[in-house]
LUMLO-486363 format. One record per residue (C-alpha): x, y, z; residue in one letter. Coordinates in pm, whole numbers. Each point is the difference from the previous one (the first is absolute). Layout:
<pt <X Y Z> "A">,
...
end
This chain:
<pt <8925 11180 6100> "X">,
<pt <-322 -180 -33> "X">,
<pt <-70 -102 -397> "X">,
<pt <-367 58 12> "X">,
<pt <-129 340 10> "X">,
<pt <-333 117 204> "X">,
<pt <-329 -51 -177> "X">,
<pt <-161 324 -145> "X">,
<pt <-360 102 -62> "X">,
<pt <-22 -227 -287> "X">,
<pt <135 -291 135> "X">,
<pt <-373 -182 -3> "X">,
<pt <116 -344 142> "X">,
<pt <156 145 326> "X">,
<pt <-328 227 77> "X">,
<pt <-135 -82 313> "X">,
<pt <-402 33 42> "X">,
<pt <-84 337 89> "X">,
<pt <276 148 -244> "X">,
<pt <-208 11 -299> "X">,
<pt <-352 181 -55> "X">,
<pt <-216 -282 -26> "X">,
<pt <147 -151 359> "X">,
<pt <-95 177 199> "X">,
<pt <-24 -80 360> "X">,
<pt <95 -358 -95> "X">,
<pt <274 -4 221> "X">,
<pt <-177 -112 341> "X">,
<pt <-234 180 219> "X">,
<pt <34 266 304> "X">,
<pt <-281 74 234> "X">,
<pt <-254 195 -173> "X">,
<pt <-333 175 69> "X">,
<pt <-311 -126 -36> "X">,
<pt <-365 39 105> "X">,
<pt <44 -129 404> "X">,
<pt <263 -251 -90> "X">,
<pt <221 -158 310> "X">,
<pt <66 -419 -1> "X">,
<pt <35 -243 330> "X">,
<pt <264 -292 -20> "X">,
<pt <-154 -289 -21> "X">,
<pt <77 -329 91> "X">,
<pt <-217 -302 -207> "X">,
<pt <-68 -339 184> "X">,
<pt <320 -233 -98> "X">,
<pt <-165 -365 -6> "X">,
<pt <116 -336 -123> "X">,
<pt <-212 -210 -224> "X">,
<pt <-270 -108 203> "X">,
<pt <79 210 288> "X">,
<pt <-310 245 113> "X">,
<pt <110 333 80> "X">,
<pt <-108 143 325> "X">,
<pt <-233 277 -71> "X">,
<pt <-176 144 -306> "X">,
<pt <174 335 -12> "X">,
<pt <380 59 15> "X">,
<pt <-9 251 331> "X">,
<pt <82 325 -185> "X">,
<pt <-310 -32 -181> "X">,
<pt <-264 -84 260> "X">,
<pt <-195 328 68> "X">,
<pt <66 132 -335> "X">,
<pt <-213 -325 -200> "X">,
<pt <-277 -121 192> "X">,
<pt <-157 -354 -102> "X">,
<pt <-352 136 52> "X">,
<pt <-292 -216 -167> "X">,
<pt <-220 185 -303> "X">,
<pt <-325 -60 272> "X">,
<pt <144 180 248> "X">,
<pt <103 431 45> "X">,
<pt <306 65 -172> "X">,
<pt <274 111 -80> "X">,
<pt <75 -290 -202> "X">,
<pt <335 -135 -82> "X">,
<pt <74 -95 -415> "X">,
<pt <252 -146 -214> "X">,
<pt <39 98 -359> "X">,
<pt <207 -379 -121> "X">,
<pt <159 -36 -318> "X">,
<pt <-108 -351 -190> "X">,
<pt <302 14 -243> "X">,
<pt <253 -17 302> "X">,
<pt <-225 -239 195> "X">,
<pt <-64 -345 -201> "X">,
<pt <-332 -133 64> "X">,
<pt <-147 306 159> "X">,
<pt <-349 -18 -100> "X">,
<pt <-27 -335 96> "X">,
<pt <157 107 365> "X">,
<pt <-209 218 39> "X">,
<pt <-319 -210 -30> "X">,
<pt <104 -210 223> "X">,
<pt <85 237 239> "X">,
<pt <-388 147 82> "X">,
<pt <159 377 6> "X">,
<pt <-264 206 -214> "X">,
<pt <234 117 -325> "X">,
<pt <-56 170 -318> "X">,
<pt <182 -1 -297> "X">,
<pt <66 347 -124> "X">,
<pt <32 -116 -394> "X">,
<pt <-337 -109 -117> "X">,
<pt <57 -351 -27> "X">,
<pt <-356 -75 -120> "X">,
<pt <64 93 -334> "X">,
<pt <406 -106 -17> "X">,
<pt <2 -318 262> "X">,
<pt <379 -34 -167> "X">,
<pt <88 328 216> "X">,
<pt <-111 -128 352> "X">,
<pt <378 -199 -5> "X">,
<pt <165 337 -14> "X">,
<pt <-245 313 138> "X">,
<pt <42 159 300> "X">,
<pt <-248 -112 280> "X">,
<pt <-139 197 281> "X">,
<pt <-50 -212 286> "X">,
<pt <-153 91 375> "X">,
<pt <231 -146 307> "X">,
<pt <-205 -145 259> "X">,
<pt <24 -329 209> "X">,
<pt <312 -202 17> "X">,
<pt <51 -168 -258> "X">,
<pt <270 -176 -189> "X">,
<pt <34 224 -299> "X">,
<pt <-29 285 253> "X">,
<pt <263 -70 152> "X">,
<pt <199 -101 -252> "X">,
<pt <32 378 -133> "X">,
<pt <202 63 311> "X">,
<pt <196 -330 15> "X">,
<pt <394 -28 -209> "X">,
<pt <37 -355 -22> "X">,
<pt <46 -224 -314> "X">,
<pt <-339 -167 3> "X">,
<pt <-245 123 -279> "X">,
<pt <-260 186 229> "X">,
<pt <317 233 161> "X">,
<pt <-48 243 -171> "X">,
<pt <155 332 155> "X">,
<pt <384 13 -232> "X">,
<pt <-253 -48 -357> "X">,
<pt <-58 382 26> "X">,
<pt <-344 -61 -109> "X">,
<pt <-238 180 245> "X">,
<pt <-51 392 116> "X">,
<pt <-248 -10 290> "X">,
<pt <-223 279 100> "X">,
<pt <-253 81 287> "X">,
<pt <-341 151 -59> "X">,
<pt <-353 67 109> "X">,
<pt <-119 -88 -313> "X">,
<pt <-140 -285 -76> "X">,
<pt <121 -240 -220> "X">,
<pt <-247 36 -313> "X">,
<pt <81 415 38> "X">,
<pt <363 -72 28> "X">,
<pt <-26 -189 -356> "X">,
<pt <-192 179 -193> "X">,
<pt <246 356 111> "X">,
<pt <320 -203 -82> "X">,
<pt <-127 -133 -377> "X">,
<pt <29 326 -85> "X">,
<pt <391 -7 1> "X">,
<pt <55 -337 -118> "X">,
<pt <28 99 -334> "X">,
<pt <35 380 -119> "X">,
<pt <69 236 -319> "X">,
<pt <267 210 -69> "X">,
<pt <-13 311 -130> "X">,
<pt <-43 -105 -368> "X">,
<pt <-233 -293 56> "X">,
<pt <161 -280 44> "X">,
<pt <-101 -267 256> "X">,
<pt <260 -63 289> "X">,
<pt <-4 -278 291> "X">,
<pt <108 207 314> "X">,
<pt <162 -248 269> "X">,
<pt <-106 153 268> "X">,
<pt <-60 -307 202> "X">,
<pt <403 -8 -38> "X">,
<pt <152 108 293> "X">,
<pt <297 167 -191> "X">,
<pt <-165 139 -237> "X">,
<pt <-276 154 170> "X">,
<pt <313 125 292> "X">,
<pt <177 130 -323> "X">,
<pt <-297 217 -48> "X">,
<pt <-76 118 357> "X">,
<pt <375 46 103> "X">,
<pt <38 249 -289> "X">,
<pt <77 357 37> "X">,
<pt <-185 108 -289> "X">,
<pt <-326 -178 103> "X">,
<pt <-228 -137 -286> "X">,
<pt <-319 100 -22> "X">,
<pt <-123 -266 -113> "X">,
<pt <140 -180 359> "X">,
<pt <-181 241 163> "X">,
<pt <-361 -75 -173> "X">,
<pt <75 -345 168> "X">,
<pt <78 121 285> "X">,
<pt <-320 232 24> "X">,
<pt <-231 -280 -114> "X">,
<pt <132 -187 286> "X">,
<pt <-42 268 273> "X">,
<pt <-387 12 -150> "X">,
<pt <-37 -311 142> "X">,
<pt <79 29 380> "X">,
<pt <51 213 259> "X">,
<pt <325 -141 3> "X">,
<pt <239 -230 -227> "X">,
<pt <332 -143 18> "X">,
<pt <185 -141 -270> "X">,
<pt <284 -270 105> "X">,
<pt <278 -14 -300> "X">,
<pt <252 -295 68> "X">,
<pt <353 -25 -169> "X">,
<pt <145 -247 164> "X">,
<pt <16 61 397> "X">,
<pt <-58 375 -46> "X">,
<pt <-360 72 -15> "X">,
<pt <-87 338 -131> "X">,
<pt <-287 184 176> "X">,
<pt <-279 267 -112> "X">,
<pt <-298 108 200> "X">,
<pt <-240 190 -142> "X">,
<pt <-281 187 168> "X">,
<pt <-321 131 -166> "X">,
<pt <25 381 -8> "X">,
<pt <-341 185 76> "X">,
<pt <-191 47 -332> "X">,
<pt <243 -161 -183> "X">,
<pt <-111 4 -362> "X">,
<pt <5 -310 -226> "X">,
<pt <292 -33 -226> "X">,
<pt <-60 174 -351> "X">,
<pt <-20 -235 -307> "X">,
<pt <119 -280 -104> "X">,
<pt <383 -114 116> "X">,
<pt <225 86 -254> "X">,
<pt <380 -138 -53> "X">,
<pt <219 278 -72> "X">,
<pt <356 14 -257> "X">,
<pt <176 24 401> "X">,
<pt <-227 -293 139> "X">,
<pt <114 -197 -299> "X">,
<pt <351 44 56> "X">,
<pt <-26 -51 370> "X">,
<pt <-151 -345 -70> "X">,
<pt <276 -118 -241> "X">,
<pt <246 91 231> "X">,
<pt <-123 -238 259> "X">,
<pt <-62 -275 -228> "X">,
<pt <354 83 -74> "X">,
<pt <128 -31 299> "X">,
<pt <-198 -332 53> "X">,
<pt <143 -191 -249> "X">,
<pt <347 193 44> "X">,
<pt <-3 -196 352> "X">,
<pt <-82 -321 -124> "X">,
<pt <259 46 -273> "X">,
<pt <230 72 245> "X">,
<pt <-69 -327 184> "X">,
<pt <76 -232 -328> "X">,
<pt <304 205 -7> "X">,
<pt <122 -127 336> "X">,
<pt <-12 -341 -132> "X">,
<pt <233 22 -276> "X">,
<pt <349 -99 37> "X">,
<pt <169 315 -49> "X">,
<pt <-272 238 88> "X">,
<pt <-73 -177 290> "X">,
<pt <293 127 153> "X">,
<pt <-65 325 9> "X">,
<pt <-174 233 256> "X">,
<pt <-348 7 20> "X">,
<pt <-12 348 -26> "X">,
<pt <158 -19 -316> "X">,
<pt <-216 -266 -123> "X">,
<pt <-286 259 63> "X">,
<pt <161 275 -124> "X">,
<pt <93 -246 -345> "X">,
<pt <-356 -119 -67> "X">,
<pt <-143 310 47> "X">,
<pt <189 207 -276> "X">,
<pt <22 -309 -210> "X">,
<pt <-453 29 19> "X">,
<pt <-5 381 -100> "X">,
<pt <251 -60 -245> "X">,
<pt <-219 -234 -151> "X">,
<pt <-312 203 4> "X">,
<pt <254 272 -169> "X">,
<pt <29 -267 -264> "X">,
<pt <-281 -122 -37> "X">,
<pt <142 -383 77> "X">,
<pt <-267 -232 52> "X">,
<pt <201 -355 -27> "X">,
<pt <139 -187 337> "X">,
<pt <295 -13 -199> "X">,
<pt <-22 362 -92> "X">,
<pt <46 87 358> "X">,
<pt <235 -254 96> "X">,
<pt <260 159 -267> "X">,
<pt <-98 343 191> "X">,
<pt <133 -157 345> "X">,
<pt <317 -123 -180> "X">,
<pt <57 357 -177> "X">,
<pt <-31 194 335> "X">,
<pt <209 -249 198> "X">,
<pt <268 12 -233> "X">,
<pt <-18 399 -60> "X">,
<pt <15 38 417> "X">,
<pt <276 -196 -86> "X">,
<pt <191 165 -283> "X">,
<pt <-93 338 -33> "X">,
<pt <169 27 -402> "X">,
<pt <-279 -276 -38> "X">,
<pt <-229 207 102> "X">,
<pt <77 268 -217> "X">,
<pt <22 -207 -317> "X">,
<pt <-333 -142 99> "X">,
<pt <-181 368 13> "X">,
<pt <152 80 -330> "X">,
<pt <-162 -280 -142> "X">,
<pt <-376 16 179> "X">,
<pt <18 400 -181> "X">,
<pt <41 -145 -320> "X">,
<pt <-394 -137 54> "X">,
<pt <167 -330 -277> "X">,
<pt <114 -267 221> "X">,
<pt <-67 -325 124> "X">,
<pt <128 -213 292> "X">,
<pt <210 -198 -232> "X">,
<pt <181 253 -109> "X">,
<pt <70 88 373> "X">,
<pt <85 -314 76> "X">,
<pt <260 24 -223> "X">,
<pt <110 300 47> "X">,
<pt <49 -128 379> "X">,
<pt <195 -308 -124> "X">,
<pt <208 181 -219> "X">,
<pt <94 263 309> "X">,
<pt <34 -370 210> "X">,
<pt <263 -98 -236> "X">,
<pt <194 279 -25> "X">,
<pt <15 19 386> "X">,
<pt <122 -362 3> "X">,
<pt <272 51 -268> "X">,
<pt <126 255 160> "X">,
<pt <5 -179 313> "X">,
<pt <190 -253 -172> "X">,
<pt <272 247 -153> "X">,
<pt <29 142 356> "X">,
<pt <66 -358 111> "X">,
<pt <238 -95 -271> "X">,
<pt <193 339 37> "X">,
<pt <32 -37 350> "X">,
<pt <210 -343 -10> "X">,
end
């Protein structure tokens, strides 16, 4: 007979995300609803450095993005670009002629332009134009840096702005100031794709229908490209009030930054000698509930959540760990000392009696 018994309910190291009531839905997403939402496959220009890919547009996307200059009768193709995934934006983009606006106001903090989103109209050909469609390891291919949503619109570009401001930065219900990432692919998909659909989402998407007879919004994650069309209703009436971030919006948001930095977490993981050789899957699944455990606990070190990683591992490991380890996070007194020690101490015993196994054995 096995000499480790099933976890239970309060087993809190062996909980997997979605067990517990402040997971949930943390455990991957299904297909879900949304306002119009389908994607295309989508496969980016692959280039070597100095290479010049062959067309502007990977071919999935030609007919839904047109390159149509501001002069001329739209629709009018737009990227929303990310400066704190794209070093040196600003300066890129001066250089490259396309007319851009930053959506922070920059005139009164310059410091921000390094790290705002930037709305930017896609005409011509380019270099940083088609660099947004290019994977490649030069600086200006940009497509794997997950730092672009791109849209299509009759609006023109100064209209386009001034509607989008209005989301860059938004209160909750008590006041207090938020930045909503909605240039973010993810997060703004986390918000469309969801069955219970914010209303806040669709202000957004009601200030953009305004606009144009028609709109499009392009959301890449990786080579899947997420697709909304919108069409303006007759009489449609103006969205109502300011856009406000509800207690549901809030969580929705910290659940994607969660998963964010569960997957890079997941990537130093691979690296590590003994982690390493685990499956990715894993890996994902291990970073993951090592990041809500440490929102749990409020851990805010590196160090903090590297000691999180090494209690789940070993409690996946050694379910009587595990249990030992929940009695001790109920007590609310602890430290990671003392569970390093305790850890040790259950180490030592396992190698003594290893020995005395060994020794008896002879």
């Amino acid at each position: 007979m096995p000499d480790e018994d099933p976890p239970g309910p309060g087993d809190y190291w062996l909980q997997r995300p979605g067990s517990g009531p402040d997971a949930t839905g943390l455990a991957g997403r299904g297909p879900a609803p949304g306002p119009g939402l389908s994607s295309l496959n989508v496969t980016p220009h692959v280039q070597a450095i100095g290479d010049r890919p062959a067309g502007i547009l990977p071919d999935e996307l030609v007919g839904w993005l047109p390159l149509s200059d501001q002069g001329a009768a739209g629709p009018y193709g737009y990227a929303i670009l990310d400066a704190a995934l794209i070093p040196n934006l600003p300066e890129m983009l001066e250089a490259s002629g396309l007319p851009h606006r930053c959506l922070f106001r920059i005139d009164e903090a310059p410091e921000l332009a390094a790290t705002a989103p930037w709305l930017v109209a896609l005409q011509g050909e380019g270099r940083l134009l088609r660099g947004l469609f290019t994977r490649g390891k030069a600086p200006q291919h940009l497509w794997d840096r997950h730092a672009a949503i791109f849209l299509t619109s009759h609006a023109v570009l100064s209209d386009l702005w001034q509607m989008l401001r209005r989301f860059t930065r938004v209160r909750d219900e008590r006041g207090r100031w938020y930045y909503w990432r909605f240039w973010d692919a993810r997060a703004l998909y986390s918000f469309l794709a969801a069955p219970d659909f914010s209303p806040m989402a669709q202000q957004f998407l009601t200030g953009l229908q305004k606009l144009s007879p028609q709109t499009v919004l392009l959301l890449p994650q990786g080579d899947v490209v997420g697709v909304i069309r919108l069409d303006r209703p007759e009489g449609a009436a103006p969205a109502a009030g300011a856009p406000q971030l509800t207690d549901q919006d809030r969580q929705r948001l910290r659940e994607e930054l969660r998963r964010r930095d569960a997957a890079k977490l997941a990537g130093f993981l691979a690296t590590q000698p003994v982690l390493g050789k685990s499956e990715p899957a894993y890996l994902d699944d291990l970073a993951l509930r090592a990041l809500i455990r440490r929102d749990e606990m409020d851990v805010r070190s590196p160090n903090g959540t590297a000691w999180l990683v090494i209690l789940l591992y070993v409690a996946d490991r050694h379910p009587r760990a595990a249990k030992a380890l929940s009695a001790l996070v109920e007590t609310r007194k602890w430290s990671f000392d003392q569970v390093a020690r305790m850890l040790k101490h259950g180490a030592d015993r396992a190698s003594d009696k290893a020995k005395s196994q060994d020794k008896g054995g002879r």
